[in-house]
TIDRENRO-996898 format. One line per 5 residues: number of its first residue (from 1); their letters; for each residue x, y, z of C-alpha. Coordinates in nm, 2 decimals. Layout:
<nodes>
NUM = A = X Y Z | ...
</nodes>
This chain:
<nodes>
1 = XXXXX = 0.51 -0.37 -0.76 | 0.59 -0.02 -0.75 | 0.65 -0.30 -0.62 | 2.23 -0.61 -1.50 | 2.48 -0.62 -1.58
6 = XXXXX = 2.73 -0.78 -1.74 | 2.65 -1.07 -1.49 | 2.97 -1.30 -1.45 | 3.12 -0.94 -1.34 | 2.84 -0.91 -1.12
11 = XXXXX = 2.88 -1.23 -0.99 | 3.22 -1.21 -0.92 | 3.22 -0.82 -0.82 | 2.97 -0.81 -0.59 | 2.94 -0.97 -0.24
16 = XXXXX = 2.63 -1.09 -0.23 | 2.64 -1.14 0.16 | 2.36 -1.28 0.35 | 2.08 -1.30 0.06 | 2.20 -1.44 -0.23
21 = XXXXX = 2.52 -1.66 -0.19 | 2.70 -1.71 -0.51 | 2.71 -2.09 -0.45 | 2.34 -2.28 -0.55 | 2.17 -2.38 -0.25
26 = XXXXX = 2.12 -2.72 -0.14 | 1.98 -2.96 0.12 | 1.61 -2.89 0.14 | 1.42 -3.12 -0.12 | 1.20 -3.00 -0.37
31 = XXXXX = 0.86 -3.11 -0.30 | 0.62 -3.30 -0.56 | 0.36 -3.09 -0.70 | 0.01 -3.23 -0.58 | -0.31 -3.22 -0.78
36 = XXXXX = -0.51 -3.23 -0.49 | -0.64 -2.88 -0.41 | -0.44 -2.71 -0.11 | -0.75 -2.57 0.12 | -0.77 -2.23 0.27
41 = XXXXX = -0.50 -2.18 0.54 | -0.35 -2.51 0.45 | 0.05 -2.54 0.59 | 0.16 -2.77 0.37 | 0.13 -2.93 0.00
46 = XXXXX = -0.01 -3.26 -0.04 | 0.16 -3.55 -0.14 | 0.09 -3.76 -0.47 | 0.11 -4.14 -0.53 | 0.53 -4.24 -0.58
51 = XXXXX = 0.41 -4.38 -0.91 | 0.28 -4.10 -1.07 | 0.47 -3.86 -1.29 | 0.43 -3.55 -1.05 | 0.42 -3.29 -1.31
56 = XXXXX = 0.19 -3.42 -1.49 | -0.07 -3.49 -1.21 | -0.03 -3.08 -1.14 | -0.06 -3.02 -1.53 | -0.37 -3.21 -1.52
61 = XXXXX = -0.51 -3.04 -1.18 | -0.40 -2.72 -1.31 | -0.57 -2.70 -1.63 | -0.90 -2.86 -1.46 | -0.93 -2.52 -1.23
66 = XXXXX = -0.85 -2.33 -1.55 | -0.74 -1.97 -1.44 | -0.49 -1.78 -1.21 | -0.52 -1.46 -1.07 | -0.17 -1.24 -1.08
71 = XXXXX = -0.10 -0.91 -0.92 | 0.09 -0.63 -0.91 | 0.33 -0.74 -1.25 | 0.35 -0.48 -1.49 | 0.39 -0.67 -1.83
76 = XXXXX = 0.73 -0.43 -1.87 | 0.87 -0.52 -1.53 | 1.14 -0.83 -1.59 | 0.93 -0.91 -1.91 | 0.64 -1.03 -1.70
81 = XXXXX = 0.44 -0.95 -2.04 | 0.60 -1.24 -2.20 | 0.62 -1.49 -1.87 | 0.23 -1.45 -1.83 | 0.16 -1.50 -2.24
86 = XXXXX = 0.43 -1.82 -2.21 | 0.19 -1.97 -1.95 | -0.12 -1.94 -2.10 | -0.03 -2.06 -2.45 | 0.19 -2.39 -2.27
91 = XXXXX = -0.12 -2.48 -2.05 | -0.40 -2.31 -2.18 | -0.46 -2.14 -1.86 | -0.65 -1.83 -1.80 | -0.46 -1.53 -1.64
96 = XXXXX = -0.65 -1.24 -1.48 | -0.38 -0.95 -1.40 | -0.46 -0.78 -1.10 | -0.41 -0.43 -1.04 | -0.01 -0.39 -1.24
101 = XXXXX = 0.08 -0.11 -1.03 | -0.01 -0.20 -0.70 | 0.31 -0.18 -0.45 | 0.42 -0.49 -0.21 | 0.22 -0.39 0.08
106 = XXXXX = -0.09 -0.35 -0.14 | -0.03 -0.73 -0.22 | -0.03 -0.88 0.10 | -0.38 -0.61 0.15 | -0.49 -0.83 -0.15
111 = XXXXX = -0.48 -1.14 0.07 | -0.65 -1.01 0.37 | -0.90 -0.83 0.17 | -1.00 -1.16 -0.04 | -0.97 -1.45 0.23
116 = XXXXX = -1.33 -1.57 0.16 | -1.35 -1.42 -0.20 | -1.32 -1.78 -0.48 | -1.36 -1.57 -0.76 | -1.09 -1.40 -0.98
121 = XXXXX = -1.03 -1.09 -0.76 | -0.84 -1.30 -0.51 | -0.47 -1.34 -0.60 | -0.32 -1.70 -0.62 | 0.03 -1.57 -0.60
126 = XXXXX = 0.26 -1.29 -0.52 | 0.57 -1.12 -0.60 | 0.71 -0.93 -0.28 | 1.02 -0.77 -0.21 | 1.20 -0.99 0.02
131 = XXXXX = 1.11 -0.82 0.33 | 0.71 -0.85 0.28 | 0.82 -1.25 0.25 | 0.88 -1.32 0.61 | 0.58 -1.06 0.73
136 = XXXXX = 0.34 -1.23 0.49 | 0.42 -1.62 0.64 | 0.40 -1.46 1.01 | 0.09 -1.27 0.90 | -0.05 -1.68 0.75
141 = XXXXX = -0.08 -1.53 0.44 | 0.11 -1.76 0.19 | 0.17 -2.16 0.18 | 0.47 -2.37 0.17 | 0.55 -2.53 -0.16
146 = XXXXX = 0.88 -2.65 -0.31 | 0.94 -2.61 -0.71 | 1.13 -2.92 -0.91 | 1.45 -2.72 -0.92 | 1.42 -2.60 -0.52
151 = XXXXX = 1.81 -2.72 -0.47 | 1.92 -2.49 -0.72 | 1.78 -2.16 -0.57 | 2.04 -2.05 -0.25 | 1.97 -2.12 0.08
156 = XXXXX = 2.02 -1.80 0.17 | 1.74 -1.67 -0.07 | 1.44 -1.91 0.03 | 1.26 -1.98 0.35 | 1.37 -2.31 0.49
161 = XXXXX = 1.00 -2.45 0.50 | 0.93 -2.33 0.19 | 0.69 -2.07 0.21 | 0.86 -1.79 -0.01 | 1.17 -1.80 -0.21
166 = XXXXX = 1.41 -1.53 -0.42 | 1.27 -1.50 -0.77 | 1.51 -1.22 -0.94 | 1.71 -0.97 -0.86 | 1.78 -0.62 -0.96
171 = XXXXX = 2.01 -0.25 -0.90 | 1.81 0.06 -0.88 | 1.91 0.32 -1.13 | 1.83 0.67 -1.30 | 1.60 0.63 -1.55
176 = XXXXX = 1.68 0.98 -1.75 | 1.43 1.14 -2.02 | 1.71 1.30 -2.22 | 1.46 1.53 -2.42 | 1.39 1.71 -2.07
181 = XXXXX = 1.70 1.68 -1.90 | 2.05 1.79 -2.13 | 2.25 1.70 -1.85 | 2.24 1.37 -1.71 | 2.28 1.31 -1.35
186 = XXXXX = 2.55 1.05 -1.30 | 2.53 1.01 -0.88 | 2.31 1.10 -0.61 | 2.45 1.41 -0.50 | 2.38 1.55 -0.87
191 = XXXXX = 2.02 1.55 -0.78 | 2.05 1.81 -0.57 | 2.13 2.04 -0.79 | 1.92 2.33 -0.86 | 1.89 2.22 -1.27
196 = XXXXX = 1.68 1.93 -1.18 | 1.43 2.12 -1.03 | 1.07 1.93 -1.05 | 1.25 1.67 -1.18 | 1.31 1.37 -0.94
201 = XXXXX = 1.06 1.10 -0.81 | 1.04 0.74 -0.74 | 0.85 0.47 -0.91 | 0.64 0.39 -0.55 | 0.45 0.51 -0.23
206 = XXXXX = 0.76 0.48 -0.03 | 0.49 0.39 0.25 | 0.43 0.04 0.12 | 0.64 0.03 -0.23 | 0.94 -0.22 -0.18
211 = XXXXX = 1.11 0.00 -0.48 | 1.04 0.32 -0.34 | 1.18 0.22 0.00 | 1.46 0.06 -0.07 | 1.55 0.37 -0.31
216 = XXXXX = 1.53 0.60 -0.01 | 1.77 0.30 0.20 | 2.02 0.31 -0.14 | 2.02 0.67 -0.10 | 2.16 0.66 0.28
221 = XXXXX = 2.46 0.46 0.12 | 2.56 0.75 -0.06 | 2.45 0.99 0.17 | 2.73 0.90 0.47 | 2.47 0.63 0.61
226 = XXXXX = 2.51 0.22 0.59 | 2.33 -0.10 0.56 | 2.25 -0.04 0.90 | 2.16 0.35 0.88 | 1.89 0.46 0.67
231 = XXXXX = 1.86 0.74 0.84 | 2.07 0.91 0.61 | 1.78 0.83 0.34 | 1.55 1.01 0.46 | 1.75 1.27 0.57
236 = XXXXX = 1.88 1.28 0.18 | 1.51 1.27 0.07 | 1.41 1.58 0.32 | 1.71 1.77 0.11 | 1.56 1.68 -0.20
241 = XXXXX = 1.19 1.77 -0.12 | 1.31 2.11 0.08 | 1.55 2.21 -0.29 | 1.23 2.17 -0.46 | 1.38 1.86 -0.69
246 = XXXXX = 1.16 1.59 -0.59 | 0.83 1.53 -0.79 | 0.55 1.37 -0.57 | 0.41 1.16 -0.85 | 0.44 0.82 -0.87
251 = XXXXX = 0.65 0.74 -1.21 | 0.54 0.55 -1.50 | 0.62 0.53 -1.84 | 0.37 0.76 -1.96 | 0.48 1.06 -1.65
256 = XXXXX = 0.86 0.95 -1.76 | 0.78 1.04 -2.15 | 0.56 1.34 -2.12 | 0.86 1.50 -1.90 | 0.64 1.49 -1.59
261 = XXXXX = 0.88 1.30 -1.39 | 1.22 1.29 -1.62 | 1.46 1.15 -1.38 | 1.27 0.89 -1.20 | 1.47 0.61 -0.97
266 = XXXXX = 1.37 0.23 -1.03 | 1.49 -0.08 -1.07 | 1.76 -0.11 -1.36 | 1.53 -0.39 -1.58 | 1.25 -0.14 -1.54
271 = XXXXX = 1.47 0.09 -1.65 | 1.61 -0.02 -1.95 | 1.26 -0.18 -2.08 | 1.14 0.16 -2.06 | 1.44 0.26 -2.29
276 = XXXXX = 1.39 0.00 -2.52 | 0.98 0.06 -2.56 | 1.04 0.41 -2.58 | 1.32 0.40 -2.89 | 1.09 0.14 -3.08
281 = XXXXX = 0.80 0.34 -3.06 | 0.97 0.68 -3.15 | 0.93 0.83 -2.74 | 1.17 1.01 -2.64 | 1.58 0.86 -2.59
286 = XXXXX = 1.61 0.72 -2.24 | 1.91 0.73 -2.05 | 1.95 0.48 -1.77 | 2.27 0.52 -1.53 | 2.39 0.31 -1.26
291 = XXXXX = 2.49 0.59 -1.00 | 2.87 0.63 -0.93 | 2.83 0.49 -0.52 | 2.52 0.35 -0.31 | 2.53 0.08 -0.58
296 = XXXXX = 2.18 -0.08 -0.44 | 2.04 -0.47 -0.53 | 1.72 -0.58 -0.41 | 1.58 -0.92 -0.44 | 1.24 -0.99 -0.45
301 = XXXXX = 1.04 -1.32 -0.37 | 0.74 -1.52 -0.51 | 0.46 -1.69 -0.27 | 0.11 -1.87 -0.26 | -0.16 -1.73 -0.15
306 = XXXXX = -0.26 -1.91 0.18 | -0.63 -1.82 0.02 | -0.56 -1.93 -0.33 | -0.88 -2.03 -0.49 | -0.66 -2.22 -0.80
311 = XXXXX = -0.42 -2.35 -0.55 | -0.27 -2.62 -0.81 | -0.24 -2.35 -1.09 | -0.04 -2.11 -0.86 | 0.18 -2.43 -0.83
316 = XXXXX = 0.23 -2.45 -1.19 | 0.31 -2.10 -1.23 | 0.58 -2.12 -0.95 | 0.66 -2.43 -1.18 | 0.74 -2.26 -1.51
321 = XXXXX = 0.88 -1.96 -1.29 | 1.17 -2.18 -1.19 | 1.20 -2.37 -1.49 | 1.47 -2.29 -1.69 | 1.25 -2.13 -1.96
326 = XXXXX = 1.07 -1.90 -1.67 | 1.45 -1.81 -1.57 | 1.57 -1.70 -1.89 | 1.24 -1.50 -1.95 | 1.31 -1.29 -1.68
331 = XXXXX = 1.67 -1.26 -1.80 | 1.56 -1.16 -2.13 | 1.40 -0.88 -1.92 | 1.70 -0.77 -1.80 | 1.65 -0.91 -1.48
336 = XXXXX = 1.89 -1.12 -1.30 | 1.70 -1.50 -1.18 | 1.82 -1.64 -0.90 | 1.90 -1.99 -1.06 | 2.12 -1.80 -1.28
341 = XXXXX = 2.47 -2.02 -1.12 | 2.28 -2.33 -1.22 | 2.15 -2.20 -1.53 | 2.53 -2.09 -1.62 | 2.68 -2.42 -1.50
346 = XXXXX = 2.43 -2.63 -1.75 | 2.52 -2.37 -2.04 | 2.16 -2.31 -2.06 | 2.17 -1.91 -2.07 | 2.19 -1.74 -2.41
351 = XXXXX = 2.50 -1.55 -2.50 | 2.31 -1.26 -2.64 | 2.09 -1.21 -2.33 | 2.38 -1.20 -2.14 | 2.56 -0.92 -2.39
356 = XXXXX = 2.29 -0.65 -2.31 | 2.33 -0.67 -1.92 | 2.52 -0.32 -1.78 | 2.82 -0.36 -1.54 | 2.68 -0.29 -1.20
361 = XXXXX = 2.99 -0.40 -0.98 | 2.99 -0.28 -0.65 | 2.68 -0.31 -0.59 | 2.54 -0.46 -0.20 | 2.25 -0.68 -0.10
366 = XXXXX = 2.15 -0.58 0.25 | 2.06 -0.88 0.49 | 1.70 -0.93 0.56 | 1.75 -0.79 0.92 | 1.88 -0.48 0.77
371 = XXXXX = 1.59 -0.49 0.48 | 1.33 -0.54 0.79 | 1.46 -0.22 1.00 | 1.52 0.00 0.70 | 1.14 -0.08 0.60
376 = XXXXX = 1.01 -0.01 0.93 | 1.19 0.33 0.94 | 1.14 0.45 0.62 | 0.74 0.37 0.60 | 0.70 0.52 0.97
381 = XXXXX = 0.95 0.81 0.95 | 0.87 0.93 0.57 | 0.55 1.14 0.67 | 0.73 1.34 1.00 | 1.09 1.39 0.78
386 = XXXXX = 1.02 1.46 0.43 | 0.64 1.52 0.48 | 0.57 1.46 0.07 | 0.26 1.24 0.02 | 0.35 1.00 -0.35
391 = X = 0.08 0.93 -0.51
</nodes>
């Protein structure tokens, strides 16, 4: 996966535009969960007798198939740690957690490489940024289904038919190792500066990372660029690599704590897990800072493999995603779920999770047409303009 806020400020600070309308979505109808296995390729879900209780027909087919294969979710990243350890002790379902660190691109690689593959090396579902959603239905590589609470995700941050729909969203921030940095960079332009020599790198291959690119796309909004100029990005990047501040490592925790990569730009409930783990363990004290302007969110979106070998428990899982339980697990993680409007209106978020949510007003969500030409850009320009291979 390498690939908040106070959020009623967020909410009413930030224009959301064409991804994430502040109203919940309606219209489209959720679609029963089936217990009927969804075959390789399959375009749409089954449907189940009117007299059964839909949920638990799934629960049933679910648990029969036993296990689901997961990939790229770091167990820090939106507390996936605690969403995959709620699902196996509520169902009893086995969870094999494939590759943590692999990057959106390297998901949708996972499909294609594992078409024929039934065993536990094949991923049932995925968690793309937005932009690998769209590629990944043209591609075939994901099914249509509709969770329970469909009508309560925006319209704006689902595909129509179903086949891949807005899961969280977050603000890409400077994650600071104050023990190797003294003074803490509080906007872009401060990473310029000849103190932070060595000292800068992203939490991706900005070749197929959905974090790493759209860090180099927030850049260009600091940079003089737009939502419809990335250019500036790179350009930024090129300045960064030819001062000698950027680090061509991909940052982790561990790279982040041994002063490796001290200032290291990621998502904000990356960020601020990192911070917490780190103080509870006795690592070093994390800073994380919202940069002054280019204010960046980036949703990202969950799908079915097209391939699922447990197609019925990578139902479920969407299930207990978009349940309000799954939603306020990822809030917990200082991510922002994207039923959070219907979650609010039902009173059914905790006051405390809200309390611990920085103030990220201002920030932009880019549409998906921008999201799609920035990412074709950035992965094809990166080599010939900054010319520093991440890895």
């Amino acid at each position: 996966m390498n690939s908040t806020r106070t959020l009623p400020r967020l909410m009413v600070g930030v224009a959301i535009l064409a991804i994430v309308s502040a109203a919940c979505g309606g219209g489209a109808s959720p679609t029963p969960p089936s217990a009927a296995p969804t075959e390789p390729g399959a375009t749409a879900a089954p449907t189940v007798e009117a007299t059964a209780d839909p949920m638990a027909t799934l629960i049933a087919a679910a648990q029969a198939e036993g296990k689901l294969s997961t990939i790229a979710l770091p167990r820090d990243w939106c507390n996936y740690g605690a969403v995959i350890d709620g699902f196996k002790a509520k169902y009893g379902i086995d969870v094999t957690e494939l590759d943590p660190n692999a990057g959106s691109g390297d998901e949708l690689e996972a499909i294609r490489a594992n078409k024929d593959n039934p065993g536990t090396q094949a991923p049932d579902v995925i968690d793309v940024g937005l932009a690998f959603g769209p590629q990944a239905k043209d591609e075939g590589l994901i099914q249509p289904y509709k969770v329970m609470t469909w009508d309560s995700i925006p319209d704006s941050a689902k595909d129509a038919e179903g086949y891949w729909y807005g899961d969280y969203y977050g603000v890409l921030a400077f994650e600071v190792n104050t023990a190797a940095v003294s003074n803490v960079p509080k906007d872009w332009s401060d990473l310029l500066k000849p103190e932070y020599a060595n000292q800068v790198a992203l939490a991706g291959d900005p070749l197929s990372s959905n974090q790493a690119i759209q860090t180099v796309f927030a850049a260009a909004l600091a940079n003089g660029g737009s939502l419809d100029d990335a250019q500036k990005g790179l350009d930024f990047f090129k300045q960064l690599n030819d001062a000698g501040n950027f680090v061509p490592v991909i940052a982790k925790p561990g790279t982040i704590a041994s002063g490796e990569t001290p200032i290291t730009i990621r998502w904000t409930y990356n960020a601020l897990s990192n911070r917490d783990a780190s103080a509870a363990s006795g690592g070093p004290a994390i800073e994380v800072v919202v940069p002054t302007s280019g204010r960046f969110a980036g949703v990202y979106v969950q799908a079915i493999s097209a391939y699922a070998p447990n197609p019925n428990a990578a139902k479920l899982w969407m299930e207990y995603l978009y349940s309000d339980e799954g939603q306020n697990l990822w809030l917990s993680g200082y991510c922002h779920p994207i039923r959070y409007d219907n979650l609010i209106a039902n009173n059914a978020v905790p006051a405390d999770q809200l309390a611990k949510l920085p103030d990220v007003a201002g920030a932009v969500f880019p549409t998906l047409d921008q999201l799609n030409k920035a990412k074709e850009l950035i992965t094809t320009q990166w080599p010939t303009v900054v010319g520093a291979v991440v890895k």
